[in-house]
Every structure is written in structure tokens, then in C-alpha cells.
DSSP file (Angstrom, degrees, kcal/mol; ACC not computed):
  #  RESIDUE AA STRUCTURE BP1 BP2  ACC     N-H-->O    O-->H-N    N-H-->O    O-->H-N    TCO  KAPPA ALPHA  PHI   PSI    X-CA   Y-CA   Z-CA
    1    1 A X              0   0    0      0, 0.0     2,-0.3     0, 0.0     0, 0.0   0.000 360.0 360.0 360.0 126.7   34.0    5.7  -12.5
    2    2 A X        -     0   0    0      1,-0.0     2,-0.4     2,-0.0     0, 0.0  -0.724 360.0 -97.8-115.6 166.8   30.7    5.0  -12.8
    3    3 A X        -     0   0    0     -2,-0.3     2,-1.2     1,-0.1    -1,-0.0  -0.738  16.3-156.3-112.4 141.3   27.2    6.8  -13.8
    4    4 A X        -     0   0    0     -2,-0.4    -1,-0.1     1,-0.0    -2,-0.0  -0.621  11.2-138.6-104.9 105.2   25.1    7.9  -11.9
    5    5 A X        -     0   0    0     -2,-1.2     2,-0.5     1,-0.1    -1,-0.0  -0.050  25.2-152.5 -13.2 127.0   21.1    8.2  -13.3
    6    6 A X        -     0   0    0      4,-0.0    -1,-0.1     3,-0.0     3,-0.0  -0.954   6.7-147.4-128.4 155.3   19.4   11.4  -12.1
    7    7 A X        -     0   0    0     -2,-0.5     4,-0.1     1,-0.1     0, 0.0  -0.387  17.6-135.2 -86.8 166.7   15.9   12.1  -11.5
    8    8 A X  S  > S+     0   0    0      2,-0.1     4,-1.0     3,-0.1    -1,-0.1   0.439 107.4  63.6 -99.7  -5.5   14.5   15.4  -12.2
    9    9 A X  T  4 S+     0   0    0      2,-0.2     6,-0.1     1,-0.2    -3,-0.0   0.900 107.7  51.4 -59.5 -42.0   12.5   15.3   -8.7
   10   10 A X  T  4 S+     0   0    0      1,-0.1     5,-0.2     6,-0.1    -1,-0.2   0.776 101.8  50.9 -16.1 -64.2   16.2   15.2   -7.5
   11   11 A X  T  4 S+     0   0    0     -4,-0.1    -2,-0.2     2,-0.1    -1,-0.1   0.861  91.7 100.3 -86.6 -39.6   17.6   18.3   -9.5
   12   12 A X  S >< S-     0   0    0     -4,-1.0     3,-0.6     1,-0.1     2,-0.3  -0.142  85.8-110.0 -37.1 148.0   14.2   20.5   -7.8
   13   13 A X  T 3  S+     0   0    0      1,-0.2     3,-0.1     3,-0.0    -1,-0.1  -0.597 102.7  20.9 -71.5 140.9   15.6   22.7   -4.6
   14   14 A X  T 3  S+     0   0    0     -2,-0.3     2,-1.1     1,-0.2    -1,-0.2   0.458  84.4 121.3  98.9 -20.8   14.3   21.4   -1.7
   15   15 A X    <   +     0   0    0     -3,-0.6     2,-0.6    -5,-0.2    -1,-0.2  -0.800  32.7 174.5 -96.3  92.8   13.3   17.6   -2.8
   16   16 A X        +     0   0    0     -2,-1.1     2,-0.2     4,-0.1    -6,-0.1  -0.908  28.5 113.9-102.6 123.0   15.4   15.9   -0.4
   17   17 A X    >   -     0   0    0     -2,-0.6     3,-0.6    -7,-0.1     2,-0.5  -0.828  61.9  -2.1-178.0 149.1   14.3   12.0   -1.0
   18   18 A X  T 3> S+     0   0    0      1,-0.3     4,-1.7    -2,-0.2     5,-0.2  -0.726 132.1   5.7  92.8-149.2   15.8    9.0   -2.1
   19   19 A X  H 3> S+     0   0    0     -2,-0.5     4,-0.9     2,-0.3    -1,-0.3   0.587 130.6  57.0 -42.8 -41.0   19.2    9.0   -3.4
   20   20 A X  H X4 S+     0   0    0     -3,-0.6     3,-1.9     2,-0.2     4,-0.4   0.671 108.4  60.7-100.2-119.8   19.7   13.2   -2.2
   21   21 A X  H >>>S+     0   0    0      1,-0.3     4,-1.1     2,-0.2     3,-1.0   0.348 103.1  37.2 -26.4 -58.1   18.7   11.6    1.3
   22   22 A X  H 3<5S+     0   0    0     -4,-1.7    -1,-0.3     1,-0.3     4,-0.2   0.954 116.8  53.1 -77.9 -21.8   21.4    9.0    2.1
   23   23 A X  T <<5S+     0   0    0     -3,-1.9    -1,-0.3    -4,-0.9    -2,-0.2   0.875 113.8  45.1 -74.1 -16.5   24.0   11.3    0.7
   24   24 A X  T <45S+     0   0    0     -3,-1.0    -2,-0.2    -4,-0.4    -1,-0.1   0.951 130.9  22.3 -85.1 -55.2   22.5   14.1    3.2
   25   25 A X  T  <5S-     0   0    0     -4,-1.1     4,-0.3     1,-0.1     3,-0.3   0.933 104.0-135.2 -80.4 -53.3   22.3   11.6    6.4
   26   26 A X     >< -     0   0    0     -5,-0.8     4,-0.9    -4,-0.2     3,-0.2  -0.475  28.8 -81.5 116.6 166.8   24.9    9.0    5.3
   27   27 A X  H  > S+     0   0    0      1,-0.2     4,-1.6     2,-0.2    -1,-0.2   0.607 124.5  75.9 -82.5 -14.6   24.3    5.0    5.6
   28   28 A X  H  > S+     0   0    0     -3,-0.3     4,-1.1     2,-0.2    -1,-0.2   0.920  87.1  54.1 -43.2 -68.0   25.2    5.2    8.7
   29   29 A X  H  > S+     0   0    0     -4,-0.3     4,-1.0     2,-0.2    -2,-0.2   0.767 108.0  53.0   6.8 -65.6   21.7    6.8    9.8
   30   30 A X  H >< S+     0   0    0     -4,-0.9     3,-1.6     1,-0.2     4,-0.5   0.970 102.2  54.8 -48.8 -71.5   19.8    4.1    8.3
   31   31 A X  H 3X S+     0   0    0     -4,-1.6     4,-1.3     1,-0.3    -1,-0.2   0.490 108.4  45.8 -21.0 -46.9   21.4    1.5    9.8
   32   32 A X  H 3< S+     0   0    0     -4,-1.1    -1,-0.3     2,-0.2     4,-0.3   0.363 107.3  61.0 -87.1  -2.5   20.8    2.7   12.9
   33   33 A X  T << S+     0   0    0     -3,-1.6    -2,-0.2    -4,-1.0    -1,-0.1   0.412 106.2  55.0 -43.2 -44.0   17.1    3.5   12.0
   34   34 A X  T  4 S+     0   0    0     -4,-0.5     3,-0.5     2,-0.2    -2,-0.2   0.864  99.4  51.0 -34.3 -92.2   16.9    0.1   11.4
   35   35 A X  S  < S+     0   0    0     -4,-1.3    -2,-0.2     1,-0.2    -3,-0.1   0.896 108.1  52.8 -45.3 -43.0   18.0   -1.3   14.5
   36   36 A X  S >  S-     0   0    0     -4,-0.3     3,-1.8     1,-0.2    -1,-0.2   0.731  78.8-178.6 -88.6 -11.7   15.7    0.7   16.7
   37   37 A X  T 3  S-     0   0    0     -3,-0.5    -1,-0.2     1,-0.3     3,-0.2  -0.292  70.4 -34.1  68.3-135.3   12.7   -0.3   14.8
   38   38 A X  T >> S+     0   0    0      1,-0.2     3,-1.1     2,-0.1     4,-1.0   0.507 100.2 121.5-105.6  14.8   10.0    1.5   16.4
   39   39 A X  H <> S+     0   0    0     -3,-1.8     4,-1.2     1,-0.2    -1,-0.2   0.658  76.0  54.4 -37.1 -17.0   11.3    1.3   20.0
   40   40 A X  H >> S+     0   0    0     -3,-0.2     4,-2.1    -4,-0.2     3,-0.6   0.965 113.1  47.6 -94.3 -39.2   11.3    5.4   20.4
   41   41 A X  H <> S+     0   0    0     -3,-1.1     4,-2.7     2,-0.2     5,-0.5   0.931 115.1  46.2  -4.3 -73.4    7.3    5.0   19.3
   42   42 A X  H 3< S+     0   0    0     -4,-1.0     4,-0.4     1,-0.3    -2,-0.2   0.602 114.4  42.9 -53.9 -43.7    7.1    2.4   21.8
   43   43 A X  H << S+     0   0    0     -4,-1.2    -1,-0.3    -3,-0.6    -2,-0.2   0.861 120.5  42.8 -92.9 -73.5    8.9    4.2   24.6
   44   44 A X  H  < S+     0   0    0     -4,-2.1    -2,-0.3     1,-0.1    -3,-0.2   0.610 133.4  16.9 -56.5 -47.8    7.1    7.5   23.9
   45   45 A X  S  < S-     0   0    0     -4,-2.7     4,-0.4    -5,-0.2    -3,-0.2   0.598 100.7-128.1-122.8 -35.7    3.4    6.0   23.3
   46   46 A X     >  -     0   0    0     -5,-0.5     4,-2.4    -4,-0.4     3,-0.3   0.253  29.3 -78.0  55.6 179.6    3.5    2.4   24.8
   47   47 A X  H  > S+     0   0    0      1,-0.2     4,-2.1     2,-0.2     5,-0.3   0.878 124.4  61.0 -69.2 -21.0    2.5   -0.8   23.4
   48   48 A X  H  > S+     0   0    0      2,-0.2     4,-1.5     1,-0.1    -1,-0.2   0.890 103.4  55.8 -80.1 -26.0   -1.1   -0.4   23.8
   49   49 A X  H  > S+     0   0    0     -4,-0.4     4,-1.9    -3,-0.3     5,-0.3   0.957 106.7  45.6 -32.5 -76.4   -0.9    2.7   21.5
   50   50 A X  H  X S+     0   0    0     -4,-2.4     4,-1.0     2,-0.3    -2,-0.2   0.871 109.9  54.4 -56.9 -25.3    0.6    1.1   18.7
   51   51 A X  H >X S+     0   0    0     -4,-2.1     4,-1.7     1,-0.2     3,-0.6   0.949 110.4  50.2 -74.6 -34.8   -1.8   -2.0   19.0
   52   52 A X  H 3X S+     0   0    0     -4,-1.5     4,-1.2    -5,-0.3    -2,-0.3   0.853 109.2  52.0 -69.3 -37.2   -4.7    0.7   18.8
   53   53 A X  H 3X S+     0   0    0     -4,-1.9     4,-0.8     2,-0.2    -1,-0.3   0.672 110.7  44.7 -61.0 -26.7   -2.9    2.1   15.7
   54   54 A X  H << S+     0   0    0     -4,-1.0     4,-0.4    -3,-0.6    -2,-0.2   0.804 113.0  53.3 -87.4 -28.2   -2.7   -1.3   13.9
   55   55 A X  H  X S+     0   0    0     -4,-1.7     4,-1.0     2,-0.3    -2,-0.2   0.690 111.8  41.6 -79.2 -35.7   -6.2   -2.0   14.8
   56   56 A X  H  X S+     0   0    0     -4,-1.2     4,-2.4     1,-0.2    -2,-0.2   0.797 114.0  55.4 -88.9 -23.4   -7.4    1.4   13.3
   57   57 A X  H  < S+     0   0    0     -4,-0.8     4,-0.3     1,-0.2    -2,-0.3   0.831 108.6  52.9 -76.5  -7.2   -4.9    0.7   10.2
   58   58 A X  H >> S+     0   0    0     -4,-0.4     4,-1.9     3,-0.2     3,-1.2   0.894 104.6  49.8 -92.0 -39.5   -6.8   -2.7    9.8
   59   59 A X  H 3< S+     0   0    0     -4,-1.0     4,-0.4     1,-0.3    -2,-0.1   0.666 107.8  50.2 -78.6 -26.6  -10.3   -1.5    9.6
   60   60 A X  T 3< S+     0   0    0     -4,-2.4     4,-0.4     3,-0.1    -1,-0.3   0.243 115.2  48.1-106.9  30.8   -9.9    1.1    7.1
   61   61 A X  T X> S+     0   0    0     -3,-1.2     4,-2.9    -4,-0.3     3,-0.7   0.834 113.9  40.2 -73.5 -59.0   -8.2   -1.4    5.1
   62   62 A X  H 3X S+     0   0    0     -4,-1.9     4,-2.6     1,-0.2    -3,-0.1   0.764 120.3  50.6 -64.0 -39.7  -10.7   -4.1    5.6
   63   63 A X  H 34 S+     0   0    0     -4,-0.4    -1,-0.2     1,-0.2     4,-0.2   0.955 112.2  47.0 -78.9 -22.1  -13.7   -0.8    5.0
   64   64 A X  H X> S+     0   0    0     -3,-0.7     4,-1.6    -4,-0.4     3,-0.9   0.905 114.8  52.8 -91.1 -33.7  -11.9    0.5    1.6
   65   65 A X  H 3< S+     0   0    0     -4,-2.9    -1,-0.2     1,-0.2    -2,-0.2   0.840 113.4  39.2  -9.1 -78.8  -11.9   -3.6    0.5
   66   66 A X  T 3< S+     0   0    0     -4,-2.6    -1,-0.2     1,-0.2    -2,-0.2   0.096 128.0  25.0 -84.0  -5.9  -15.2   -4.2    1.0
   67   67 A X  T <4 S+     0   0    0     -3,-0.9     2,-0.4    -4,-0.2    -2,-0.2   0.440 105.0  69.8-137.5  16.7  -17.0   -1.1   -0.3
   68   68 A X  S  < S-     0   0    0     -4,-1.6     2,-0.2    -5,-0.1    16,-0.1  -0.987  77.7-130.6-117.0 126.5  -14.3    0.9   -3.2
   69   69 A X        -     0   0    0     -2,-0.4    14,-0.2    14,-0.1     2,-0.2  -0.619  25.8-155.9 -60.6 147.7  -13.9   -1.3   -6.9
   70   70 A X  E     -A   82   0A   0     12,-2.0    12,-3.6    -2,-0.2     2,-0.4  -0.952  19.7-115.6-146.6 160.6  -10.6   -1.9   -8.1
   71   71 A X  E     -A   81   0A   0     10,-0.2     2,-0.4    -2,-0.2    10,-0.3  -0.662  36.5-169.8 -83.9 122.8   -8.8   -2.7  -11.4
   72   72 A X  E     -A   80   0A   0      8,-1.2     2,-0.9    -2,-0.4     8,-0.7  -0.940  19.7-146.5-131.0 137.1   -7.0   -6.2  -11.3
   73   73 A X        -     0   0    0     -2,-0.4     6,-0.2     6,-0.1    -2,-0.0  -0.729  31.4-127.1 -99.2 113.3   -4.7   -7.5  -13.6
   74   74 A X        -     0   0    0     -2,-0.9    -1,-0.1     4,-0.4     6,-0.0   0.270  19.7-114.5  48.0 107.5   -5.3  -11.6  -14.0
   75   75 A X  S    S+     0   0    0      1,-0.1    -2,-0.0     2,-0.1     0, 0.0   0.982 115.0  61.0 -62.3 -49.8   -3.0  -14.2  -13.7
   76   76 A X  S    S-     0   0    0      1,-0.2    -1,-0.1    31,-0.0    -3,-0.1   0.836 124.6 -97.4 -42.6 -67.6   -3.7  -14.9  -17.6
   77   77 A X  S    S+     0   0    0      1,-0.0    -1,-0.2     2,-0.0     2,-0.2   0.330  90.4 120.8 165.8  23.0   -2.5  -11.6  -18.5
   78   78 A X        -     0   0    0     28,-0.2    -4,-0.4    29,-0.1     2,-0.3  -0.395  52.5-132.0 -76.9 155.0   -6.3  -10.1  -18.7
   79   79 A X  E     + B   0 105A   0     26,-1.6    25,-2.6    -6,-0.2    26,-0.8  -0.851  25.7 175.4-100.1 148.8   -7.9   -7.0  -16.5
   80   80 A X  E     -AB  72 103A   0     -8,-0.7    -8,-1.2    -2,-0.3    23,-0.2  -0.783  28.9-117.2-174.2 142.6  -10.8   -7.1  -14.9
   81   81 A X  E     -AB  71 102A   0     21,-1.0    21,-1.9   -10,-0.3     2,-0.6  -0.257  20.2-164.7 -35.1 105.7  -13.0   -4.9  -12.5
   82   82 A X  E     +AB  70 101A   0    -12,-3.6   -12,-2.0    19,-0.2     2,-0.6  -0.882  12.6 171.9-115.5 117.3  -13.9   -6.1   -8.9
   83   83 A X  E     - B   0 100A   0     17,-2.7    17,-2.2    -2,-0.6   -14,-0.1  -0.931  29.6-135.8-123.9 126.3  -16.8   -4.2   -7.3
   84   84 A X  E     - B   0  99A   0     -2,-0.6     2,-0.4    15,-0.2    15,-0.2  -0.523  18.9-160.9 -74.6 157.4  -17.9   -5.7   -4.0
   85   85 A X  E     - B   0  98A   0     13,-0.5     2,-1.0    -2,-0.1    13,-0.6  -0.951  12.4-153.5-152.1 104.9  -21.9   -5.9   -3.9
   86   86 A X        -     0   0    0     -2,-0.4     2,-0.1    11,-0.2    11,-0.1  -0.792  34.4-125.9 -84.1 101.6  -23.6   -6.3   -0.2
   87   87 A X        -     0   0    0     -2,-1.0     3,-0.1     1,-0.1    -1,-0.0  -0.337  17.2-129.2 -64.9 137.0  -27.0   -8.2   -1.7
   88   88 A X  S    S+     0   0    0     -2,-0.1     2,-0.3     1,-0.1    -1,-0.1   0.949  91.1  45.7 -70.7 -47.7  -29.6   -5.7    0.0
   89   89 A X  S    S+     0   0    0      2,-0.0     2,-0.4     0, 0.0    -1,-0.1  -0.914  74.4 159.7 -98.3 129.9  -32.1   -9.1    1.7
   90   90 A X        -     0   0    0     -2,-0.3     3,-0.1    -3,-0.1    -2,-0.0  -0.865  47.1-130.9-162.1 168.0  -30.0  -11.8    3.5
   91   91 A X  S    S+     0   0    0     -2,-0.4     2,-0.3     1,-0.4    -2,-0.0   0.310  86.8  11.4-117.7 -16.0  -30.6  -14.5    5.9
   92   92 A X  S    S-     0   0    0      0, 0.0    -1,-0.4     0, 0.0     0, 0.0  -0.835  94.1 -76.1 177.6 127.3  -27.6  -13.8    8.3
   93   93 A X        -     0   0    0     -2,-0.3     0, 0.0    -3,-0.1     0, 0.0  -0.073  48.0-133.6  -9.8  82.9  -25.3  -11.3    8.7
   94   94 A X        -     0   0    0      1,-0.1     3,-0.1     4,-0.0    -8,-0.0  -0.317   5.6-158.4 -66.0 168.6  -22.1  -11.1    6.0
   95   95 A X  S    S-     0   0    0      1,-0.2     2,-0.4     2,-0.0    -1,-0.1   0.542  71.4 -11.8  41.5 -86.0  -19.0  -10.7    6.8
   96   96 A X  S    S-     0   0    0    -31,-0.0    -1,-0.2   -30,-0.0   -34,-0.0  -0.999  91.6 -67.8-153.0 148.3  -17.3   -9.4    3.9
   97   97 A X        -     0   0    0     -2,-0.4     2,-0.6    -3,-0.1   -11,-0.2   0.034  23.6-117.6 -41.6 126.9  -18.8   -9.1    0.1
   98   98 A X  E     -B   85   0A   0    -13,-0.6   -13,-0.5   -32,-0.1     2,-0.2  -0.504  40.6-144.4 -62.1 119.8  -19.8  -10.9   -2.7
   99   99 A X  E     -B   84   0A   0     -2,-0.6     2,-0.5   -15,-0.2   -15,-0.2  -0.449   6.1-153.9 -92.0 137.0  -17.3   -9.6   -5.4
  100  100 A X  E     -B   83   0A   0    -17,-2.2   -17,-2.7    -2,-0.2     2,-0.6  -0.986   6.4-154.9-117.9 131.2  -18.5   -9.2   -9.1
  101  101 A X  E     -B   82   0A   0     -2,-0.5     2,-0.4   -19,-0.2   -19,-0.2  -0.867  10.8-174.8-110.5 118.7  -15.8   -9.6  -11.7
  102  102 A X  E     -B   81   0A   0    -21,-1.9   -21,-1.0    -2,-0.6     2,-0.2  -0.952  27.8-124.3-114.7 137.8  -16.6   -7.7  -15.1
  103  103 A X  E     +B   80   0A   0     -2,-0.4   -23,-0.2   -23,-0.2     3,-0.1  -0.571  32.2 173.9 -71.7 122.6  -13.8   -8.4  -17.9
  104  104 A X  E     +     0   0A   0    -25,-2.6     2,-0.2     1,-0.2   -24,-0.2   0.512  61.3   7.0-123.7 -31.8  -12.5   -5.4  -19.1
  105  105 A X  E     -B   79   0A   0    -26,-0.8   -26,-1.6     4,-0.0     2,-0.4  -0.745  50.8-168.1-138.0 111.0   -9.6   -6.6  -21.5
  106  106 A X     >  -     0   0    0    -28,-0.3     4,-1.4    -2,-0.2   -28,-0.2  -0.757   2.3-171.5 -25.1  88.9   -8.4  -10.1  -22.8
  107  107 A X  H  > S+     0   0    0     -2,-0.4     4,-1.4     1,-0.2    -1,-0.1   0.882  93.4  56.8 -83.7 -19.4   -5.0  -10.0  -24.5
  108  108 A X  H  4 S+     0   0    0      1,-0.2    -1,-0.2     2,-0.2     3,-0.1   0.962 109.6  48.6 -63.8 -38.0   -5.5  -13.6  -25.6
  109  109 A X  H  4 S+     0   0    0      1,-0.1    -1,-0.2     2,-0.1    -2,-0.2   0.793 107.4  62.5 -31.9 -57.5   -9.0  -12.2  -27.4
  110  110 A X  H  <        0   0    0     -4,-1.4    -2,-0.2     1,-0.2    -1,-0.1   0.447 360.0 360.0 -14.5 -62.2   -6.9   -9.6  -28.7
  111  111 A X     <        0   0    0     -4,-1.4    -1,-0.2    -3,-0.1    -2,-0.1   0.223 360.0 360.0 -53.6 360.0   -4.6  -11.5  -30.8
């Protein structure tokens, strides 16, 4: 018999996800979830719908990229800051930003 972990998002009435989901639908479900991919999308919408949906999910990837800073941790085992910066006079049209990397912690420093 083995044990089983429990969440407390689990034990809440009403929080069906996870683990309280394949015991309500069964593995069967999945599986067959699976297989069909997005075909009922596809079949409901067509394919030029869904390219227009990947096209709009690419562009507010590409806008939140290029204009939000984020935290990134360093293959040396450091953080540091990347805030994209569009330089205000240019000679030709960018593309995508110049990124400025500010250091925010050093565990090799640290030591």
C-alpha cells in the first residue's frame, strides 16, 4: 500500500485539478485528449483560425520581450536584471532591443 501526498488545494471543495482530476475523468480521458490534439478546434474554427491565433500568441510574446525587464538567473549561479532599452536616435530601424544586464547577486562574491 502505498502513500499518497495530499495538497491542501486538493482537500478545498470544489478544486477539481491535478491528481482530484484524473481520479474524476479516469486515464482513459486523457488519452483520448491526447490523440485528438486540437482536431475539434480545427474542425470547429479551421486552420486559418488557429494560424491567426499563433500569430497573435507570437506578437505579444515578442511585445512583452522587448519592452517588460526580467530577473535572470546566470549560468554561473549569479542573478541579474535584463531591461531592454530602444536607444531614442538611430540610423535604421531595430528590430528587437539592446538588452542592459545590471548584476544583482554573485554567489561566488558572496563566499
Amino acid at each position: 500500500m502505498g502513500v499518497e501526498q495530499k495538497d491542501l488545494w486538493e482537500l478545498l471543495p470544489g478544486a477539481a485539478g491535478g491528481r482530484e482530476l484524473s481520479r474524476l475523468k479516469g486515464r482513459d480521458y486523457f488519452v483520448e485528449l491526447g490523440k485528438r490534439g486540437g482536431a475539434a478546434t480545427k474542425d470547429r474554427y479551421g486552420s486559418d483560425y488557429l494560424r491567426q491565433l499563433a500569430q497573435r500568441g507570437g506578437e505579444a510574446n515578442r511585445k512583452r520581450h522587448h519592452s517588460q525587464p526580467r530577473t535572470v538567473e546566470t549560468w554561473y549561479g549569479g542573478t541579474e536584471r535584463r531591461i531592454p532599452y530602444w536607444p531614442p536616435t538611430m540610423t535604421k530601424r531595430r528590430k528587437r532591443p539592446l538588452y542592459i544586464y545590471v548584476e544583482i547577486e554573485n554567489e561566488e562574491q558572496d563566499e
